[in-house]
BAFI-3210 file (N, C-alpha, C; in Angstrom, 3 decimals, decimal comma, padded with zeros to 6 digits):
// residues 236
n [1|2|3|4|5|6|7|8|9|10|11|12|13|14|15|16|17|18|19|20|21|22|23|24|25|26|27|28|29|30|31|32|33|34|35|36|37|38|39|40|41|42|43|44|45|46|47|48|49|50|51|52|53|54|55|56|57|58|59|60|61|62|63|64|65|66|67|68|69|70|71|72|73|74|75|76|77|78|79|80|81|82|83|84|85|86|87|88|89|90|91|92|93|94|95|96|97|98|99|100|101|102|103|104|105|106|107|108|109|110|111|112|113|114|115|116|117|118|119|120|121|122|123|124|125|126|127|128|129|130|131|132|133|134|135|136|137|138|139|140|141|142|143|144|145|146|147|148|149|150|151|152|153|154|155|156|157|158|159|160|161|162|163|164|165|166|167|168|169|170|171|172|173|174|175|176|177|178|179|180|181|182|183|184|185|186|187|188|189|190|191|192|193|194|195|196|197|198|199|200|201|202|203|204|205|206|207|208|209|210|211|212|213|214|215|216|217|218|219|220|221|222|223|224|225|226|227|228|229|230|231|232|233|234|235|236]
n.u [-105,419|-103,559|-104,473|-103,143|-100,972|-100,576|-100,571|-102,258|-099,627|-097,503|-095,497|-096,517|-094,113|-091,341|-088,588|-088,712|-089,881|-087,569|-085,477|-084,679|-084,690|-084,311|-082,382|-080,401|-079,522|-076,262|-074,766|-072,381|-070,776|-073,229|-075,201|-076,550|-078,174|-080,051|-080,816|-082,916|-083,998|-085,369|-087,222|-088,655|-090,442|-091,566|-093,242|-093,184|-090,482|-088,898|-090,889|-090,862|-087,818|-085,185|-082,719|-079,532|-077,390|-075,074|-075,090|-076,125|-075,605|-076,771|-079,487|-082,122|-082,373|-083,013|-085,129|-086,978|-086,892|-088,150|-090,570|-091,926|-091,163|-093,148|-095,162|-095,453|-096,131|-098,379|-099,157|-100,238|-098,577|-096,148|-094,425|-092,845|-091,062|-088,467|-089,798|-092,328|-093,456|-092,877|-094,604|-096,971|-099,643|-099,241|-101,387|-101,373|-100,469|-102,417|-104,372|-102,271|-101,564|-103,200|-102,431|-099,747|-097,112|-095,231|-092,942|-090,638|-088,701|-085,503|-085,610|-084,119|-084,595|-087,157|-087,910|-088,426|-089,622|-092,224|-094,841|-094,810|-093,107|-094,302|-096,653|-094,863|-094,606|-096,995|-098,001|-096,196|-097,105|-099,676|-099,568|-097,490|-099,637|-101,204|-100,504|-099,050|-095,862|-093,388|-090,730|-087,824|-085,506|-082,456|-080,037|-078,752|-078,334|-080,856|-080,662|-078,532|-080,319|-081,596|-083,958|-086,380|-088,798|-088,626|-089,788|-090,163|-087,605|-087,060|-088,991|-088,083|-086,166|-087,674|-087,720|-084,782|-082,013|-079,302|-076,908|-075,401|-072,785|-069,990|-068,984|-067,030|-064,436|-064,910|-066,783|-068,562|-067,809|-069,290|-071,824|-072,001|-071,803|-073,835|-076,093|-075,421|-075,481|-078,368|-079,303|-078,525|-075,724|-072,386|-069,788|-066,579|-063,883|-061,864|-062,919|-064,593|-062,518|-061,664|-063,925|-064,308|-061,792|-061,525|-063,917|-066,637|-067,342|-069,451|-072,420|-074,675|-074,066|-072,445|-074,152|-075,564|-073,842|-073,153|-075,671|-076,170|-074,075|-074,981|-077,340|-075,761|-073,442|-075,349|-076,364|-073,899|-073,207|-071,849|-069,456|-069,158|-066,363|-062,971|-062,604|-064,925|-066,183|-064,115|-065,225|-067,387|-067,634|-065,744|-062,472|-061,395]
n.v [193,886|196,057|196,263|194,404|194,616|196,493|197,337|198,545|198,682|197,205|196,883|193,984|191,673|193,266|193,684|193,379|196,052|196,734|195,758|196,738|200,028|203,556|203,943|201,867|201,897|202,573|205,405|206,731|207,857|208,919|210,397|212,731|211,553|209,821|211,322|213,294|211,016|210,218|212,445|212,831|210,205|210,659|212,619|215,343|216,609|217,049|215,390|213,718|210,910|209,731|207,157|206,181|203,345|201,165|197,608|196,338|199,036|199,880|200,881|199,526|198,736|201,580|202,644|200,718|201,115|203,518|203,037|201,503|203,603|205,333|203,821|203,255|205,892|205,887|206,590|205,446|203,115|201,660|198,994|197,909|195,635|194,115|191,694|192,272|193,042|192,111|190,178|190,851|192,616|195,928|197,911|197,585|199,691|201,675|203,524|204,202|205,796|207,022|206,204|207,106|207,100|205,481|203,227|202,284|199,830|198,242|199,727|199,164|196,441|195,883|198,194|198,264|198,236|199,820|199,708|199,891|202,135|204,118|203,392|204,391|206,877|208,246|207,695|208,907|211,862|211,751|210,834|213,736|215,206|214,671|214,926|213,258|211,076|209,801|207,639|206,246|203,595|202,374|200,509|202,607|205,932|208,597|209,545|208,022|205,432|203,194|204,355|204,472|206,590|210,182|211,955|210,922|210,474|212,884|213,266|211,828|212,702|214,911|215,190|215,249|213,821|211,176|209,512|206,711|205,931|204,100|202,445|203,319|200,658|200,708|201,669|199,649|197,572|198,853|198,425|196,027|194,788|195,812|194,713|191,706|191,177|192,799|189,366|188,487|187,571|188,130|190,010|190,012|192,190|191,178|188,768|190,088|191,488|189,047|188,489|190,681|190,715|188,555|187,723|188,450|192,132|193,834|194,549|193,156|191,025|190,270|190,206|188,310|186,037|186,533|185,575|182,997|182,047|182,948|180,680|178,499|178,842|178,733|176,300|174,538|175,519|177,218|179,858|183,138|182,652|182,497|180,217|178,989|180,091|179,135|176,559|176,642|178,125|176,508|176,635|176,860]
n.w [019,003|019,745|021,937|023,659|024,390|026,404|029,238|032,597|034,907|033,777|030,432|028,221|027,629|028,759|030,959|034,537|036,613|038,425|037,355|034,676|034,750|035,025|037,229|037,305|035,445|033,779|032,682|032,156|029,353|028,315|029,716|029,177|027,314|028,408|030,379|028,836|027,639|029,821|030,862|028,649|028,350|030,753|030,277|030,717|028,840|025,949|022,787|020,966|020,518|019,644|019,246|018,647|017,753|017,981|018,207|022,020|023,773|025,167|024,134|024,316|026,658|028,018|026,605|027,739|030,280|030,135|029,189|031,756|033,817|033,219|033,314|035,788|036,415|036,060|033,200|029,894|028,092|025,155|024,168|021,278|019,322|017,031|016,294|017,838|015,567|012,657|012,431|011,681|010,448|008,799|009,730|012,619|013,891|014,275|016,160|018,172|018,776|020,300|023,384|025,892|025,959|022,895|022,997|020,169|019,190|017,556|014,818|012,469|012,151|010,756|009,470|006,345|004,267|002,202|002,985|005,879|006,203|005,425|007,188|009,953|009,601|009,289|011,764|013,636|012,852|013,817|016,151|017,356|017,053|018,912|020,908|022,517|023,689|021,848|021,264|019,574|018,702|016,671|015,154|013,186|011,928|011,591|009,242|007,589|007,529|005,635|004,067|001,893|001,603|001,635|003,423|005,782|006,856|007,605|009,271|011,340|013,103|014,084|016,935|019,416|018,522|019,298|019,460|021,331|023,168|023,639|026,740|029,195|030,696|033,193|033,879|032,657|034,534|036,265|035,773|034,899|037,617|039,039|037,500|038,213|041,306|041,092|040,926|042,980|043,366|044,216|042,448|042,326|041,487|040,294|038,783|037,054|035,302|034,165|032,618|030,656|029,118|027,796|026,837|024,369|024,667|024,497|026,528|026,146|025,683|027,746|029,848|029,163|029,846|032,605|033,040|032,636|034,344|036,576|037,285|037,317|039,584|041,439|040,975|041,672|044,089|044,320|044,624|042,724|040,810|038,806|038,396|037,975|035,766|033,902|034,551|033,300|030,681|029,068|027,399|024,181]
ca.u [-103,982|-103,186|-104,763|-102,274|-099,171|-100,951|-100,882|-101,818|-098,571|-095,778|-095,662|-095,975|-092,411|-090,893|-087,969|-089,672|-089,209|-086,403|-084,105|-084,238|-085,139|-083,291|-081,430|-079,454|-078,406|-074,777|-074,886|-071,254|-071,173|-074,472|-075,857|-077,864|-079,341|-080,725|-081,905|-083,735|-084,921|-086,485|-088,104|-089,941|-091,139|-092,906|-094,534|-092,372|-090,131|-089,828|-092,203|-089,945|-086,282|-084,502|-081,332|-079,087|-075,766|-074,267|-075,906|-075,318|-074,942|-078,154|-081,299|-083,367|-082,619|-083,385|-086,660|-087,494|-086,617|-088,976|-092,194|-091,660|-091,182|-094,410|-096,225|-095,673|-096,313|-099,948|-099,280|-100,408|-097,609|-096,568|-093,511|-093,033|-089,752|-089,208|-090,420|-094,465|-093,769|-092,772|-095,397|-098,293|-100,001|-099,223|-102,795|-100,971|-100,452|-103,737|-104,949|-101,302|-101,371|-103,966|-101,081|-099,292|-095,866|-095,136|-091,553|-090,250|-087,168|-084,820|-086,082|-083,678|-085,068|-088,851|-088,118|-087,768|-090,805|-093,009|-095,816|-094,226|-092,142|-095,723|-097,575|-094,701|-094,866|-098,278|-097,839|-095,545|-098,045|-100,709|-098,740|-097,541|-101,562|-102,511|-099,554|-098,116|-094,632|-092,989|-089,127|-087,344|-084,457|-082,628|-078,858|-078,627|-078,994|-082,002|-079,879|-078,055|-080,915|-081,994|-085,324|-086,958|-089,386|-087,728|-090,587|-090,162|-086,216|-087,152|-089,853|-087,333|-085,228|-088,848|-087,181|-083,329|-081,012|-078,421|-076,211|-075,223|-071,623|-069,674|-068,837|-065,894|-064,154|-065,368|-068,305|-068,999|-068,039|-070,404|-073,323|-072,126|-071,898|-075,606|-076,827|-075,118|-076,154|-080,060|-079,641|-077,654|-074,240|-070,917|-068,920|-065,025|-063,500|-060,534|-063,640|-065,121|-061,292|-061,407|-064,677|-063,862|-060,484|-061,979|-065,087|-067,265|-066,994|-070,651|-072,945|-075,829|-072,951|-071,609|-074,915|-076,043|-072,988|-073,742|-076,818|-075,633|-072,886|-075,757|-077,232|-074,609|-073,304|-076,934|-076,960|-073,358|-073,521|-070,177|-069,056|-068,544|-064,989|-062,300|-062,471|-066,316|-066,480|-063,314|-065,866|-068,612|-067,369|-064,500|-061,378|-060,842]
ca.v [193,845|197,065|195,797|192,817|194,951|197,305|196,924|199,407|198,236|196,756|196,337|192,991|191,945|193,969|193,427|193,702|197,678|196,936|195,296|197,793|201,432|204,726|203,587|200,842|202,500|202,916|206,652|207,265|209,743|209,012|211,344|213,592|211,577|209,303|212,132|213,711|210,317|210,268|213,805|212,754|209,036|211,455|213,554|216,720|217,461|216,463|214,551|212,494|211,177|208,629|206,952|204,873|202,881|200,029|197,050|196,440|199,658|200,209|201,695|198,656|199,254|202,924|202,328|199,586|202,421|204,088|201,937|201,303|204,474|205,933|203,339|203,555|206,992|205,857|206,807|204,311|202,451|200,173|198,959|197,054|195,463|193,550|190,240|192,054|194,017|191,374|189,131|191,715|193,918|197,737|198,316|197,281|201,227|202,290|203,879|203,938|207,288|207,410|206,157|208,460|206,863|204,504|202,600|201,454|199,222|197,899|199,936|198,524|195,434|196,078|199,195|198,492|197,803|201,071|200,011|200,040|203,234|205,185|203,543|205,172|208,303|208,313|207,550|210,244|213,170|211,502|211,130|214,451|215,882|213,940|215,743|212,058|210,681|208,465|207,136|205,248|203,113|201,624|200,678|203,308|207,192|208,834|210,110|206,794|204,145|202,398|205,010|205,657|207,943|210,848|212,613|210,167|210,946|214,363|213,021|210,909|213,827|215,784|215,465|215,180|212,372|210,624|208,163|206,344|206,098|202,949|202,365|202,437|199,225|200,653|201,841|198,292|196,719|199,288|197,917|194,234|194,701|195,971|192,896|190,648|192,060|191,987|188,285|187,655|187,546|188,884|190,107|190,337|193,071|189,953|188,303|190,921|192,089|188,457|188,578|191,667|190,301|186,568|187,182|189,791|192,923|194,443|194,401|192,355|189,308|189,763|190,048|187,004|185,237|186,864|184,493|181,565|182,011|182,685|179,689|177,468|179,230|178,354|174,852|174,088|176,314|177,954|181,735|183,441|182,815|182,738|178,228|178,644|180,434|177,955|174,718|177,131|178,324|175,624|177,105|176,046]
ca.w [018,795|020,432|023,878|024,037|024,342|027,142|030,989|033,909|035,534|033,163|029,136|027,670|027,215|029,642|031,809|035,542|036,599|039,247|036,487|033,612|034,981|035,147|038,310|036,852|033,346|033,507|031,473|031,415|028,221|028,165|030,614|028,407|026,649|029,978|031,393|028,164|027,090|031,113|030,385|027,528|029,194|031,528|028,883|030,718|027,899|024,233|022,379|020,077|020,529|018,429|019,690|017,860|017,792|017,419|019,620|023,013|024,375|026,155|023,837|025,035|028,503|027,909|026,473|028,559|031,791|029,955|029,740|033,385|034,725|032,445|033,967|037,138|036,719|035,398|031,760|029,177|027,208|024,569|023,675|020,224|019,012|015,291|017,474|017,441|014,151|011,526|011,561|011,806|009,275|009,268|010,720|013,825|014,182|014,537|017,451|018,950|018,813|021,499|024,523|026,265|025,466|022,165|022,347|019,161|019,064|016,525|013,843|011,471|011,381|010,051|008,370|005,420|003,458|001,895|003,869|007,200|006,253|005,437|008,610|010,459|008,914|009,649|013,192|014,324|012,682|014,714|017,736|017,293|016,955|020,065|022,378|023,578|023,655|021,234|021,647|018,650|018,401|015,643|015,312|011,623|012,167|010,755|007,738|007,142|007,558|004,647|004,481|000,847|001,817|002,527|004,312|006,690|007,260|008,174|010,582|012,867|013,031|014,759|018,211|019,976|018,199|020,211|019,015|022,237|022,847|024,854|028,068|029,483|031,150|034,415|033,421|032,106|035,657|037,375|034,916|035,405|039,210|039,566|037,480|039,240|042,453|041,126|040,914|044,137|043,124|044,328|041,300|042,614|040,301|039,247|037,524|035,761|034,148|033,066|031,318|029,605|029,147|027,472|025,808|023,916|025,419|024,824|027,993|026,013|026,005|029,335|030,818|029,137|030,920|033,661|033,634|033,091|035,583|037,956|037,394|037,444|040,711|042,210|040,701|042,003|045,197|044,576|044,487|040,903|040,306|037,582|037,940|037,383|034,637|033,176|034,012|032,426|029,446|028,747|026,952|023,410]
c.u [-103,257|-103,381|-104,079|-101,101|-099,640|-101,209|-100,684|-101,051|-096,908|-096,169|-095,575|-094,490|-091,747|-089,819|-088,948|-088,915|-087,942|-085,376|-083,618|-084,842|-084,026|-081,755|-080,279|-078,828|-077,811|-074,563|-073,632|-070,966|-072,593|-075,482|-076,738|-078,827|-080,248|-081,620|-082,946|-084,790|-086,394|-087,851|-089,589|-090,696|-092,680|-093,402|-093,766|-091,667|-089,938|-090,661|-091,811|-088,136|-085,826|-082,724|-080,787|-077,513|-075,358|-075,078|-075,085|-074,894|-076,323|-079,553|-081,809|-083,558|-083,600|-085,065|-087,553|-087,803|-088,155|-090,573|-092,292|-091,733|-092,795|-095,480|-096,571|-096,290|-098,225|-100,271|-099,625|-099,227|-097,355|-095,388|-093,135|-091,288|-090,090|-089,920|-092,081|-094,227|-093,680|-093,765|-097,276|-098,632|-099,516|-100,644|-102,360|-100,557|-101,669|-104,263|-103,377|-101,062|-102,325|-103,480|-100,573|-097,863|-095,702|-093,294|-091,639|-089,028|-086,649|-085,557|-085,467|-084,005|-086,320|-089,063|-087,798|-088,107|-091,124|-093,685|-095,716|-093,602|-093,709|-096,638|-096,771|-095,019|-095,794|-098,834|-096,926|-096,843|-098,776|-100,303|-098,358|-098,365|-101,694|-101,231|-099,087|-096,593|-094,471|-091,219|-088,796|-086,097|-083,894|-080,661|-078,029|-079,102|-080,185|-081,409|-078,955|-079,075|-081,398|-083,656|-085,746|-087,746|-089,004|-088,406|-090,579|-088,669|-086,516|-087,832|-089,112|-086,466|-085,996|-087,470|-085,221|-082,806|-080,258|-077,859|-075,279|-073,649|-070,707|-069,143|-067,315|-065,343|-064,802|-066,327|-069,231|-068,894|-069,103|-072,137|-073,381|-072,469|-073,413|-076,323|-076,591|-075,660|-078,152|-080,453|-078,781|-076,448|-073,630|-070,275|-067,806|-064,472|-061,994|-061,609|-064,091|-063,818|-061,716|-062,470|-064,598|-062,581|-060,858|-063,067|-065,303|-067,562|-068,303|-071,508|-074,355|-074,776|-072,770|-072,773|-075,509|-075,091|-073,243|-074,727|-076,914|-074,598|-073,597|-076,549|-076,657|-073,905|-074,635|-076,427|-075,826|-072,638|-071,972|-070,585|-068,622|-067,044|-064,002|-062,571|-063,813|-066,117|-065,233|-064,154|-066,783|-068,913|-065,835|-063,787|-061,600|-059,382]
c.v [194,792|196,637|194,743|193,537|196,221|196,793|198,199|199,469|198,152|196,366|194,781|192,627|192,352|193,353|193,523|194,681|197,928|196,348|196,458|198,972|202,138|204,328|202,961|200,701|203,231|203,783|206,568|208,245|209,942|209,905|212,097|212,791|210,707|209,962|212,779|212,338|209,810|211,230|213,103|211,498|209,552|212,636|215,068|217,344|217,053|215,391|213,562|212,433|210,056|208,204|205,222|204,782|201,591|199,001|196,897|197,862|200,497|200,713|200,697|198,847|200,763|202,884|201,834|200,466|202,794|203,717|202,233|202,348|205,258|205,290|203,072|205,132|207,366|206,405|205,156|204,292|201,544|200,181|197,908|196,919|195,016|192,275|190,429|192,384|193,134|190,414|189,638|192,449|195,208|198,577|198,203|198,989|201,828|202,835|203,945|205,166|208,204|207,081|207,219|208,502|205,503|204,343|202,004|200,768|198,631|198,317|199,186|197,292|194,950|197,278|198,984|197,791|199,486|201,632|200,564|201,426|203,994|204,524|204,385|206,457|208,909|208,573|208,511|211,150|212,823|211,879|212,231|215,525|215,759|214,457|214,740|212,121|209,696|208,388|205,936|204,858|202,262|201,718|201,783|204,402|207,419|209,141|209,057|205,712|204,384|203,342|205,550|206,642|209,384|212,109|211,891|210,316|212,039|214,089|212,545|211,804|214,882|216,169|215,304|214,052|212,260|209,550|207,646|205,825|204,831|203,300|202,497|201,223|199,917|201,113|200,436|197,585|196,938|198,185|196,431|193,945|194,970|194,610|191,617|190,598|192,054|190,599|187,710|187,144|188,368|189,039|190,845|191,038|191,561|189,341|188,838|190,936|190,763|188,117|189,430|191,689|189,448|186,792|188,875|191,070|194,350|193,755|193,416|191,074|188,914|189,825|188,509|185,892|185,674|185,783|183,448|181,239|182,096|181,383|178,239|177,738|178,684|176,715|174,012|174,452|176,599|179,340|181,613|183,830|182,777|181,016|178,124|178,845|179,758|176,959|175,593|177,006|177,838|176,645|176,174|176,117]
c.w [019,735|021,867|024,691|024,392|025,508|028,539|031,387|034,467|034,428|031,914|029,025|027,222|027,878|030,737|033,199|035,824|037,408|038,594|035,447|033,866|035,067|035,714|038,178|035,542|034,242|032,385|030,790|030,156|027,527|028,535|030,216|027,959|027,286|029,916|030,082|027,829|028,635|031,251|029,767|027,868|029,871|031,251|029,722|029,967|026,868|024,013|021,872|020,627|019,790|018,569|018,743|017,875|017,564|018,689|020,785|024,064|024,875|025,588|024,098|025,893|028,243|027,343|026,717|030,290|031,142|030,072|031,250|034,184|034,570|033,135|035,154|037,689|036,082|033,905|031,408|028,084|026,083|023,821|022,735|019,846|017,435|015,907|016,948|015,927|012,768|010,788|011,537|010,447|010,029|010,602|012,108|014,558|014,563|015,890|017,920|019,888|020,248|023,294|024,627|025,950|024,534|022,619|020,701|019,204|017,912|014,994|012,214|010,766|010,637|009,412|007,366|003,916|002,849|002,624|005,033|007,467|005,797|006,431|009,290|010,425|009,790|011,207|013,838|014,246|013,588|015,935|017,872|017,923|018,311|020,934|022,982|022,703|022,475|020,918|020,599|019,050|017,402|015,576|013,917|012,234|011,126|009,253|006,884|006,780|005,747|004,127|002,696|000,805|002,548|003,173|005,966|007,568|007,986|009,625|011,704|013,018|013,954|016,319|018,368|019,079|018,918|019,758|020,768|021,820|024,236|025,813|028,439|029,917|032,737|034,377|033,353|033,536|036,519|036,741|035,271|036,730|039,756|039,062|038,196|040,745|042,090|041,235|042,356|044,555|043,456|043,125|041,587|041,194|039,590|038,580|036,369|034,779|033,726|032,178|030,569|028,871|027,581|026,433|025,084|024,998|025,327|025,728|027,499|026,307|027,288|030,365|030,710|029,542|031,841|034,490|033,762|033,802|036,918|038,169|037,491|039,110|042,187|042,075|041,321|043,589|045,332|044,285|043,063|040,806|039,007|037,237|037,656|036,503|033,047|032,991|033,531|030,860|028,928|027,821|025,419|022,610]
res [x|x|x|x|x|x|x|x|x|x|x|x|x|x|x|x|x|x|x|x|x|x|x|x|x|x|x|x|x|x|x|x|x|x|x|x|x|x|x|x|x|x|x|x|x|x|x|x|x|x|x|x|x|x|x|x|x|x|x|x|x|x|x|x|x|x|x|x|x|x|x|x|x|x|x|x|x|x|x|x|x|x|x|x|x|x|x|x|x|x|x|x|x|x|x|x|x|x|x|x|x|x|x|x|x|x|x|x|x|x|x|x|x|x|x|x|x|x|x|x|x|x|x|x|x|x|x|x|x|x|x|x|x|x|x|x|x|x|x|x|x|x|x|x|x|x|x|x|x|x|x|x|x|x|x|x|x|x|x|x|x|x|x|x|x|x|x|x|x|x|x|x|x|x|x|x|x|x|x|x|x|x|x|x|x|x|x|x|x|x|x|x|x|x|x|x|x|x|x|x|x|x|x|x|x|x|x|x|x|x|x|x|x|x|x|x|x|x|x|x|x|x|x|x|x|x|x|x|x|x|x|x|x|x|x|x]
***
């Protein structure tokens, strides 16, 4: 189980390392907690960190940087979302503790059993013992989430918290403008205002237009303009 979610190179799952790394998180009042959650990736400074907010506003990226950079840096990794965690037994912890960096993502959505909330548990102390990394995310602070064991509250609390904090509107173009730009696109600042203008205005939305604006741009060999993204995403 454990050996399926492990590569010398790049996690199972994984963005590829030139899409979601350091480089291309848009911090903005983020900045600390980037650079601490980079630290601890590469086992240099804390051990635990635990970031949370509202979706959309980058802890996937950030933990996804992380894999990526760890493993390029020849650490062993393994980054689990609710996707592996829901339809697994707890035992799925076992040995984890022996990696040099665990991701966890969307804690909210698989915490929230007994079992699952005493494998974690379990899995910090270990991880802890064994001197590696481990990086949570979950859109609920440690003191809010849904958590009956409250040995376990204390535990996600071990290292830094960070509640990640939004973007600005130009913040948000810089972030759109690099994705666009990884896929080959021009993104004229009059398009962006009108997707931030028009639609949902967190960066998981506008990237996922993003993508289908790049394919459609490909498939009809036009530039990303304001009349594409009209025949794209029709008006109602």
């Amino acid at each position: 189980m454990v050996s399926s979610l492990i590569h010398p190179q790049l996690p199972l799952g994984l963005e590829p390392g030139e899409r979601l790394n350091f480089d291309t998180f848009v911090a903005g009042d983020n900045a600390l907690a980037a650079g601490i959650t980079r630290q601890c990736a590469l086992g240099e400074g804390e051990q635990q960190m635990y970031l949370w907010s509202k979706s959309g506003l980058g802890k996937s990226h950030l933990l996804q940087a992380s894999c990526n950079i760890a493993a390029k840096n020849q650490r062993t990794v393994c980054y689990l979302t609710s996707q592996h965690m829901l339809q697994q037994p707890v035992e799925m912890f076992d040995g984890l503790e022996q990696l040099n960096l665990i991701c966890l993502d969307e804690l909210e959505r698989w915490l929230s059993t007994p079992s699952w909330q005493q494998a974690l548990f379990n899995l910090i102390n270990r991880v802890r013992d064994a001197g590696n990394s481990l990086i949570m995310a979950s859109t609920t602070a440690p003191d809010a989430s849904d958590i009956a064991l409250a040995d376990l509250r204390s535990r996600l609390g071990w290292g830094p918290v960070f509640q990640l904090q939004s973007l600005s509107d130009a913040d948000k173009y810089q972030a759109m403008k690099i994705r666009a730009r990884q896929s080959g696109l021009d993104l004229p600042q009059n398009v962006a205002d009108y997707l931030l203008r028009r639609y949902p205005r967190n960066l998981t939305d506008l990237f996922e237009r993003l993508s289908v604006l790049d394919k459609a741009a490909m498939s009809m060999q036009r530039p990303l303009t304001i009349p594409l993204i009209k025949t794209v995403f029709p008006e109602r």
